[in-house]
C-alpha positions as CSV (number, residue, x, y, z in Angstrom):
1,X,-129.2,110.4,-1.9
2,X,-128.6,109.5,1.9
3,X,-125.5,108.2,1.3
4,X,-124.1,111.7,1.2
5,X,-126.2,113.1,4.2
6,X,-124.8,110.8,6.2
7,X,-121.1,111.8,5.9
8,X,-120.0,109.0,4.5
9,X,-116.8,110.2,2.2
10,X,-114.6,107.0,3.4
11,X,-116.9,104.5,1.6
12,X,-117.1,106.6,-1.5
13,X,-113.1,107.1,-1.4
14,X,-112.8,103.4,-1.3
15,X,-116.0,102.8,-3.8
16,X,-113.9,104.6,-6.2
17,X,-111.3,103.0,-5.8
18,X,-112.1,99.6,-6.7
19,X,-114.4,100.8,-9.5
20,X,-111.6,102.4,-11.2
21,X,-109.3,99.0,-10.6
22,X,-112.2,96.9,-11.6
23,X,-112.9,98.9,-15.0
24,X,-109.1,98.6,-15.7
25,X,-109.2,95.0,-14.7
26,X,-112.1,94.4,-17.3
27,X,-110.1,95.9,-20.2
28,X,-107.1,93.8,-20.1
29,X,-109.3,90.6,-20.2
30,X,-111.2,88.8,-22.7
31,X,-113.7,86.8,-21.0
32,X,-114.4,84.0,-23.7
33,X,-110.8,83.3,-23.8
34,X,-111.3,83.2,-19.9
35,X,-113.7,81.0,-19.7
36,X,-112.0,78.9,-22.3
37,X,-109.2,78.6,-20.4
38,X,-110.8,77.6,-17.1
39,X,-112.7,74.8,-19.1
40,X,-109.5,73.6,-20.3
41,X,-107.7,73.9,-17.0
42,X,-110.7,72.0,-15.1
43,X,-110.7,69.4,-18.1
44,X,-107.1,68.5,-17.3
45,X,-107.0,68.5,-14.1
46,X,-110.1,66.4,-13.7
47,X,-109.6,63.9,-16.7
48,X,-107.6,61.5,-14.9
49,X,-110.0,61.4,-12.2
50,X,-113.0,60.7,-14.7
51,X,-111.3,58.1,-16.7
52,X,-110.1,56.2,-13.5
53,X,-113.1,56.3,-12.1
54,X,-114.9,55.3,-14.9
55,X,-112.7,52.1,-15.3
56,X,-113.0,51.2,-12.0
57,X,-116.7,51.3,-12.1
58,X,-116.7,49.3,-15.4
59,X,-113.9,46.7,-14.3
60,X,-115.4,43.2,-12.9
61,X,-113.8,40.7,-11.1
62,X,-114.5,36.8,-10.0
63,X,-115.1,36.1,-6.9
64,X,-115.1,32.6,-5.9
65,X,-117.7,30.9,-3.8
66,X,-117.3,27.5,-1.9
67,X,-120.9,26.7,-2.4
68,X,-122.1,26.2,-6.0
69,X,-124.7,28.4,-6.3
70,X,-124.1,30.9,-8.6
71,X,-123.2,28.0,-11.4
72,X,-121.4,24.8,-11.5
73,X,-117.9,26.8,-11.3
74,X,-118.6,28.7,-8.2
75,X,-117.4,31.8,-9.5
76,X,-119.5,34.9,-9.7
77,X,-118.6,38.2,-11.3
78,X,-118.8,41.1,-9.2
79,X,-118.0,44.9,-8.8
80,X,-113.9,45.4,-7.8
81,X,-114.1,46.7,-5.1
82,X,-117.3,45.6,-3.9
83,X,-117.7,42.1,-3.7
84,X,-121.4,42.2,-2.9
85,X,-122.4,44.2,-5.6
86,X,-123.2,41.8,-9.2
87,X,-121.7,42.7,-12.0
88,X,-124.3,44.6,-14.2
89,X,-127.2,43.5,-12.3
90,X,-129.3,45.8,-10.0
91,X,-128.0,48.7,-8.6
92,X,-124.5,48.4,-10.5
93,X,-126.3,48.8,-14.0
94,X,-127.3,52.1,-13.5
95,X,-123.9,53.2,-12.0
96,X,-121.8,51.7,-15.3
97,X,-124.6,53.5,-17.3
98,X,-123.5,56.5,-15.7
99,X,-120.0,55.1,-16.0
100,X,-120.5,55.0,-19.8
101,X,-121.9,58.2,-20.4
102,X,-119.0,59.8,-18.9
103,X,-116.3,57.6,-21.2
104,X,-118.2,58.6,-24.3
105,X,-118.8,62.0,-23.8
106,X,-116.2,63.5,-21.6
107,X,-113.2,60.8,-22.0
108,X,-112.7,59.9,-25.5
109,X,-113.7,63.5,-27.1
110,X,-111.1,65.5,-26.0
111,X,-108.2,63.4,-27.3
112,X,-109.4,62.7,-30.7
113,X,-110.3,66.2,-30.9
114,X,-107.1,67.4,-29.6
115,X,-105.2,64.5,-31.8
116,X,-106.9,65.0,-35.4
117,X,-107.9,69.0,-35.2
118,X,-105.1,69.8,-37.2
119,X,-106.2,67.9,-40.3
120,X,-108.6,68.9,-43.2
121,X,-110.5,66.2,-43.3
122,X,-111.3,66.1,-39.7
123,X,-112.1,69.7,-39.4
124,X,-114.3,69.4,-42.7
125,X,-116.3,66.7,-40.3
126,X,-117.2,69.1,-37.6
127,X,-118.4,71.0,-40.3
128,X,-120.8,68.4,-41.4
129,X,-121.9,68.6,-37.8
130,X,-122.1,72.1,-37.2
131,X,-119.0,72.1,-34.6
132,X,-116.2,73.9,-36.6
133,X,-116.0,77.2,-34.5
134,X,-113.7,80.3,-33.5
135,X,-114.7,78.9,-29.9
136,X,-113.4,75.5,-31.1
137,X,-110.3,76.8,-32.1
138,X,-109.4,78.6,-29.3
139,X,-110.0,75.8,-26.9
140,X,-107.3,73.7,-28.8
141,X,-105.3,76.3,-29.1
142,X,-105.7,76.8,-24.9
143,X,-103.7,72.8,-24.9
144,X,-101.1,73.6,-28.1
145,X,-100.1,76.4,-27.3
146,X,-97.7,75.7,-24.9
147,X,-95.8,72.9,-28.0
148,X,-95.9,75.6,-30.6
149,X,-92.9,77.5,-31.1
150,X,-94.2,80.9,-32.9
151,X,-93.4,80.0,-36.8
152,X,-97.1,78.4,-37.5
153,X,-98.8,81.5,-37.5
């Protein structure tokens, strides 16, 4: 035990401080609720940004060439914003493959859970699947809470 030796009562003043703040801190929380929260927060701020971007990615366009190459319309389909890049071909397939996993598995979820987790029948289904959970439920609640107005329960 150096610490002591070395006269060092300011530290330990403070160390006690924040231990005692930090042990108070840790009852008032519930750190799966937490947690919870801070995935719903980050799913709503960032859901806007993945569906646009997802869209984007997925969106072509026709660009229009002067020589007939391409085919006998001289129109090509390309990336929106990048002209250069072919529309599914190359190095653009395995962006919208990335673009796709992202609509299917972080895009549409979270509204048809959000829309139909109030229903039997559709929380019967995540029980066929093994997803009907206390964690679940509070994650939906994290969203409805703020439209409920005290009488459901």
């Amino acid at each position: 035990i150096k610490l002591y030796e070395k006269n060092v009562k300011f530290v330990l003043f403070v160390w006690r401080f924040i231990r005692k703040f930090w042990l108070r801190f840790r009852r008032r929380i519930n750190p799966k609720t937490t947690i919870i929260d801070l995935f719903a927060t980050f799913l709503l701020l960032s859901y806007t940004k993945f569906t646009y971007i997802s869209l984007i990615i997925l969106s072509p366009t026709n660009v229009y060439t002067y020589n007939n190459v391409s085919n006998e319309n001289g129109i090509i389909r390309a990336l929106l914003y990048d002209g250069s890049l072919d529309y599914f071909e190359d190095t653009h397939k395995s962006i919208a493959i990335l673009a796709l996993f992202v609509l299917v598995f972080i895009v549409i979820p979270p509204p048809f859970l959000l829309l139909f987790y109030q229903f039997r029948w559709f929380q019967k289904i995540l029980t066929c699947f093994r997803l009907s959970s206390h964690t679940l439920a509070m994650f939906v609640n994290a969203f409805q809470s703020g439209y409920k107005d005290g009488r459901e329960g």
